[in-house]
C-alpha positions in Angstrom: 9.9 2.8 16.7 6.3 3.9 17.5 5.6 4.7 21.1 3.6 2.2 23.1 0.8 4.1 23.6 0.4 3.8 20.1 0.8 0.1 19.9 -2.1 -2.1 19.9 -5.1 -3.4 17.8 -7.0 -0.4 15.3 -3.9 2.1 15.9 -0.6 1.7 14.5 1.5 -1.2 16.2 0.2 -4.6 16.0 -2.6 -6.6 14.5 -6.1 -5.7 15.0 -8.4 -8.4 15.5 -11.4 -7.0 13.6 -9.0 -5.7 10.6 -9.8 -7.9 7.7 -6.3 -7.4 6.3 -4.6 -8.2 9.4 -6.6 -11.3 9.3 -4.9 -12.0 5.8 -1.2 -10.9 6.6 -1.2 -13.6 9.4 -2.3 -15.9 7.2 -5.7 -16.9 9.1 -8.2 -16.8 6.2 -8.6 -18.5 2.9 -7.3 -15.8 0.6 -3.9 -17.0 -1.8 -1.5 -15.2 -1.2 1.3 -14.4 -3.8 3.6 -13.4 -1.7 5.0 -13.2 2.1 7.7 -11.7 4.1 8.4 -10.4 7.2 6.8 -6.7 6.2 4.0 -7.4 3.4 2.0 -9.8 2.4 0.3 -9.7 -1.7 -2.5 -11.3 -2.9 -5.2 -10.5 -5.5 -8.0 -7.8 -5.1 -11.1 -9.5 -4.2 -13.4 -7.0 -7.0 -10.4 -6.3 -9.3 -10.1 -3.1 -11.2 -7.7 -3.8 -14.1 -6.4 -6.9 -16.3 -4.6 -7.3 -13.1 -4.9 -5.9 -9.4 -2.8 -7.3 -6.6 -3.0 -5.3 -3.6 0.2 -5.4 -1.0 -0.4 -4.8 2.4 1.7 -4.2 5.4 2.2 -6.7 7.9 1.9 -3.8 10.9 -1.2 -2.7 11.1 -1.2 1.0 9.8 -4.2 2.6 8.9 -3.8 4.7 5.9 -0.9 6.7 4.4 -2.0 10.2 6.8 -0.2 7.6 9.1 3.1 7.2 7.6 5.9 9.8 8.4 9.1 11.5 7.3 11.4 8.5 8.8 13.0 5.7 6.9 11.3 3.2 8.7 8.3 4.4 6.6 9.9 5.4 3.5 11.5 1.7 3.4 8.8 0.3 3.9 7.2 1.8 1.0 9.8 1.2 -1.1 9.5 -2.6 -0.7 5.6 -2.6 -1.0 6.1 -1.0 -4.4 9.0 -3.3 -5.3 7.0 -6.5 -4.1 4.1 -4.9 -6.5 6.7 -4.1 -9.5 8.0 -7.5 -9.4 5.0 -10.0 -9.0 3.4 -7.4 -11.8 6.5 -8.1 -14.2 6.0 -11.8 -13.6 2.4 -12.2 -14.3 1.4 -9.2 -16.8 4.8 -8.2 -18.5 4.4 -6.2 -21.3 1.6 -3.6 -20.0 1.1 -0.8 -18.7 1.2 -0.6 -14.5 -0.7 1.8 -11.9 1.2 2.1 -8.4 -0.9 3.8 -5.6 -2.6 4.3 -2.6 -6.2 5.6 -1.8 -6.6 8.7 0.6 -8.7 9.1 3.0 -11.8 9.5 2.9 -11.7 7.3 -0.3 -10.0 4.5 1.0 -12.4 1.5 1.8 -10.2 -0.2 4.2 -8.4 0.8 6.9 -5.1 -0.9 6.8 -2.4 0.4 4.5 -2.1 -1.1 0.9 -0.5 -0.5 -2.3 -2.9 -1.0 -5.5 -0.5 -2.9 -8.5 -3.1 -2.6 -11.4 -1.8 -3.9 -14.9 -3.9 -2.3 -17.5 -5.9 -1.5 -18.9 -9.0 -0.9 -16.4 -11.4 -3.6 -16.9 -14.6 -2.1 -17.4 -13.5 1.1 -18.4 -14.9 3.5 -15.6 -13.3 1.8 -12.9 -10.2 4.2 -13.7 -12.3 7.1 -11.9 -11.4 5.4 -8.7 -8.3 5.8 -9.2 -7.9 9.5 -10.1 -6.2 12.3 -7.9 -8.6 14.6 -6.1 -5.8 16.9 -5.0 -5.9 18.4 -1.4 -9.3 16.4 -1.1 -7.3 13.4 -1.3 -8.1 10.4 -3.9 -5.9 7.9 -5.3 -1.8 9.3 -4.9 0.7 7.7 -7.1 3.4 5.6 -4.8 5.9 7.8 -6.2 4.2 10.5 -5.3 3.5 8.9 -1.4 7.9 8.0 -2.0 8.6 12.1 -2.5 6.2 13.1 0.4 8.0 10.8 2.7 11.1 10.7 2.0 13.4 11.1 5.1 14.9 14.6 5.3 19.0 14.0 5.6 20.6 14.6 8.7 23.6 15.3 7.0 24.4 18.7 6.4 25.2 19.5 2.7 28.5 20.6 1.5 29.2 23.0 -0.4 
């Protein structure tokens, strides 16, 4: 659990009023969504990049994946943005080719975290350089990728 001082609207914690994606995951705009839970919310990209783009976003305000942490509350919720993403990609463009991922700071255009589920190919063409890896200056990171780096460390001692 985060600590309070945390909590609260533009940090981690709960909804921020001025966050456009909050707005969405409670529902209080106009945009479809394709799906809801009580973590994420999924609906289409507004300027889409690809045959498809859905975007999943989490419910909790966090703003960008420098936020997320080593602790399975984190990694599982990761997990089930990407599976969310998988599955409503499945459903509406099976048969292609699928981009999971996250922009990076400074890249990233909004600050809420949200998963990119592109079904390819890009449509036009270029868009793909948006979603290219700049390395250590940050980019677009695969969710796999974002899975490894935060994946909890196990409090279990190996045997041997």
């Amino acid at each position: 659990m985060l600590p309070a001082a945390t909590k609260g609207g533009g940090m981690l914690g709960g909804p921020s009023p001025s966050c456009i994606f909050c707005q969405i995951a409670r529902s209080s705009t106009s945009t479809p969504l394709l799906h809801s839970d009580e973590k994420v919310a999924a609906f289409p990209d507004i300027n889409p990049s690809a045959f498809r783009h859905y975007l999943v976003i989490s419910k909790e305000h966090i703003p960008t994946v420098k936020d997320l942490q080593r602790r399975t509350e984190d990694f599982s919720l990761v997990s089930h943005m990407l599976n969310v993403g998988q599955n409503l990609l499945q459903r509406d463009a099976p048969q292609k080719q699928y981009r999971f991922g996250f922009h990076q700071p400074p890249v990233n255009s909004v600050d809420h975290l949200h998963l990119h589920c592109l079904a390819l190919p890009f449509e036009p063409r270029w868009r793909c350089v948006k979603y290219l890896s700049l390395g250590p200056l940050g980019g677009f990171i695969e969710a796999e990728k974002l899975l490894e780096r935060i994946k909890p460390v196990s409090s279990t001692p190996l045997k041997l």
